[in-house]
N, C-alpha and C positions, 0 to 999 in steps of 0.2 A: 975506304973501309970504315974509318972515322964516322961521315957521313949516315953509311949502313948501318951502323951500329947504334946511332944515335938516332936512327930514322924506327931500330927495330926496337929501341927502348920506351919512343914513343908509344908505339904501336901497343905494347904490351901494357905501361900506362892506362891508353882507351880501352885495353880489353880490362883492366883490374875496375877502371869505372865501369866499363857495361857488365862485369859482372855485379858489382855493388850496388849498381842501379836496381839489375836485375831480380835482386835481391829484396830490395825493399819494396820493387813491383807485387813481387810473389808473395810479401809481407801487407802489402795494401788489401793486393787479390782476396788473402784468408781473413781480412778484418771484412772486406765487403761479404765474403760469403759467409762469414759468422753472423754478419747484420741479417743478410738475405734468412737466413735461418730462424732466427730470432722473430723476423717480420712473420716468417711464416707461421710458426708456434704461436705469434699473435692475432693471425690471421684464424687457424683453426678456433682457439678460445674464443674469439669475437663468434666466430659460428657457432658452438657451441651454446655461448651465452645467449647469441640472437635465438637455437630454437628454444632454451626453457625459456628464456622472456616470452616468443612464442606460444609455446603451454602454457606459460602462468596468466597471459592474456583471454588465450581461453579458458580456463579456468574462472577467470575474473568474469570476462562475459557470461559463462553459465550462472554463476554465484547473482549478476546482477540481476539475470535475468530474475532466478528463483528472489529475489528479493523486492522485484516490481510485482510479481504475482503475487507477494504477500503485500503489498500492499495495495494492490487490486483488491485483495481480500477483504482486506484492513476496513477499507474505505466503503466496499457493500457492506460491513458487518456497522458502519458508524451509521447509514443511510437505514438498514433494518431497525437500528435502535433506535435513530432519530423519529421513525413511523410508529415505533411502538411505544415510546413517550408520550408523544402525540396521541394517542389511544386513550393513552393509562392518562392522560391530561381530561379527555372528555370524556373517560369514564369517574374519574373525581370532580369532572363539576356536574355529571347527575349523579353522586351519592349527595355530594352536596347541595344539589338538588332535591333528593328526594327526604332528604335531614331534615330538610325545611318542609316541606311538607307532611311528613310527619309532626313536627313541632305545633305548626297549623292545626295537624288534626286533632293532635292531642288538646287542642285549646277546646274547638267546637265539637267536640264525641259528646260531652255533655247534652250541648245542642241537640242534636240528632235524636240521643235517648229521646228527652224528651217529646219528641214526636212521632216512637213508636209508635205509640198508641192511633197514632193519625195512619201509620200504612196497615195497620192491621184492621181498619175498619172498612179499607177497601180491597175487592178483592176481583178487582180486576174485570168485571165483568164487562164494562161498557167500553172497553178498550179494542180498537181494530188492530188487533197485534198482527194479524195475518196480511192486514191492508198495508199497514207500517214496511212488513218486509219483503212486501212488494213493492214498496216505492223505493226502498232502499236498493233492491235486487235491479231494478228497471234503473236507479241513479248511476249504478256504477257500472251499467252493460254501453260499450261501446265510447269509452273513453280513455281507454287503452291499461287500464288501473292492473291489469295484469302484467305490464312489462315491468310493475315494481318499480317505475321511477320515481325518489321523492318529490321533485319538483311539480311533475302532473299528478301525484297525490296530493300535493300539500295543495295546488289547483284549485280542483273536483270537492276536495273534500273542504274546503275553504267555500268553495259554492255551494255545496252543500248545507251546511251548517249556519247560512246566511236563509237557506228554502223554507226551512220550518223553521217556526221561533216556538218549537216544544224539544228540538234537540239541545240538549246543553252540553254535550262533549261526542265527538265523534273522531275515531282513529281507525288507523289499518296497522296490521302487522304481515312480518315475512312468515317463513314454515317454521322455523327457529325460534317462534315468539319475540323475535325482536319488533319494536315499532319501525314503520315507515317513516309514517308523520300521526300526528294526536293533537286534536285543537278540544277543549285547554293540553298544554302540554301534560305529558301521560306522570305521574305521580310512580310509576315503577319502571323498571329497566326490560324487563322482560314477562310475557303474558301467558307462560307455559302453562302457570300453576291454575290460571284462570278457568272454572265452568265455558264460561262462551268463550274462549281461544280453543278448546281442547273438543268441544262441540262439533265450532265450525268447520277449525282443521278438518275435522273427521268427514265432514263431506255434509254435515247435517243443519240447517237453521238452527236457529237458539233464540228462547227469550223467555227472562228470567220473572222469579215472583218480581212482587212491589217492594222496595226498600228504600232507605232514606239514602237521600244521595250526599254524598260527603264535598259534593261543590255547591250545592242551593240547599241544602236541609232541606229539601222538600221532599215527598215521595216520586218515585222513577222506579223504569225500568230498562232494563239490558237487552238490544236486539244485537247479532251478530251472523252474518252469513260468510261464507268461501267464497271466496275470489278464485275464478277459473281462467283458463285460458279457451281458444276457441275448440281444441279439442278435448273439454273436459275437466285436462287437467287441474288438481285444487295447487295453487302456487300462494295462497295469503289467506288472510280473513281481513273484516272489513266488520266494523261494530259500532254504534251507537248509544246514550243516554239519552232516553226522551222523559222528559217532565211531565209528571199525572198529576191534570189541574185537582 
């Protein structure tokens, strides 16, 4: 009986530990399932946060985007300026061009005066003005002088100007009155305001009284005809000073 007793005493011992173990099982179980909970709560946030990172990536990207187009923009608007600097540069070296020329004239107008008297005593009669601009008409047919390129103007017209030694300046202009090319170089920017630009434009020959020329002070006169293309069309004018011995 002893024995049993002290066999049942044990026993009941084992069971107060398995329950105490038990216990602090069921005590581990609720700290893991609190972690597990926790993890999860930090699991959603982490998703969460990943999709506005998400958004704010896109967002970034659109932003960059619109920010390379500006300076896509940026960079044609520096390339327009830089062209048009370039312009406004070779339009101030023919004012400064043309300053100087002026200054020039302003030296020799005296000159000139004085030799009115010499263009007004000839009046032209013995001049083949008609022959003049048919040579001139026949120089510039079939040289291509209507496709307006300067360099086969500056050419032609450079051969030209070497054919007779009674031309002392010879140029072409566009519809616009601007020059082509002009040998000596042209003393103005544009030939609008000119009798023989406004002439030929028109479709008509031109050629002027006798006056004193402001390159040779000598007496001369102004021929100018229209530059056509094969069907007609007038695209230029094409003009001349020739020197009256």
């Amino acid at each position: 009986m002893r024995l049993v007793v002290e066999a049942v005493d044990k026993e009941k011992e084992s069971v107060t530990r398995g329950v105490s173990e038990m216990g602090l099982n069921r005590e581990r179980v609720d700290v893991i399932f609190s972690r597990i909970q926790e993890v999860d709560e930090l699991a959603i946030q982490t998703s969460e946060a990943s999709m506005q990172q998400t958004k704010h990536m896109n967002e970034s990207t659109g932003m960059l985007g619109e920010v390379v187009d500006t300076v896509n923009d940026t960079l044609q608007s520096v390339d327009s300026t830089l062209v048009m600097m370039g312009k406004q540069r070779a339009q101030i070296g023919n004012l400064h061009r043309i300053s100087r020329n002026l200054g020039r004239s302003s030296v020799e107008l005296a000159a000139a005066i004085e030799q009115v008297g010499v263009a007004r005593t000839l009046d032209g009669s013995g001049i083949d003005a008609a022959g003049i601009q048919r040579w001139l008409q026949a120089a510039i047919e079939g040289h291509g002088l209507d496709e307006l390129d300067e360099q086969q103007h500056e050419r032609r017209l450079n051969a030209l100007y070497k054919e007779r030694k009674d031309i002392e300046a010879i140029w072409s202009n566009r519809t616009d009155g601007s020059f082509i090319y002009s040998l000596p170089e042209a003393g103005l920017l544009n030939a609008k305001g000119r009798d023989w630009w406004k002439r030929a434009s028109g479709g008509q020959s031109y050629r002027s009284e006798i006056y004193i020329s402001a390159i040779t002070k000598r007496p001369c006169l102004t021929i100018s005809l229209p530059i056509r293309t094969a069907s007609g069309m007038i695209v230029g004018v094409i003009g001349a000073d020739l020197t009256i011995s």
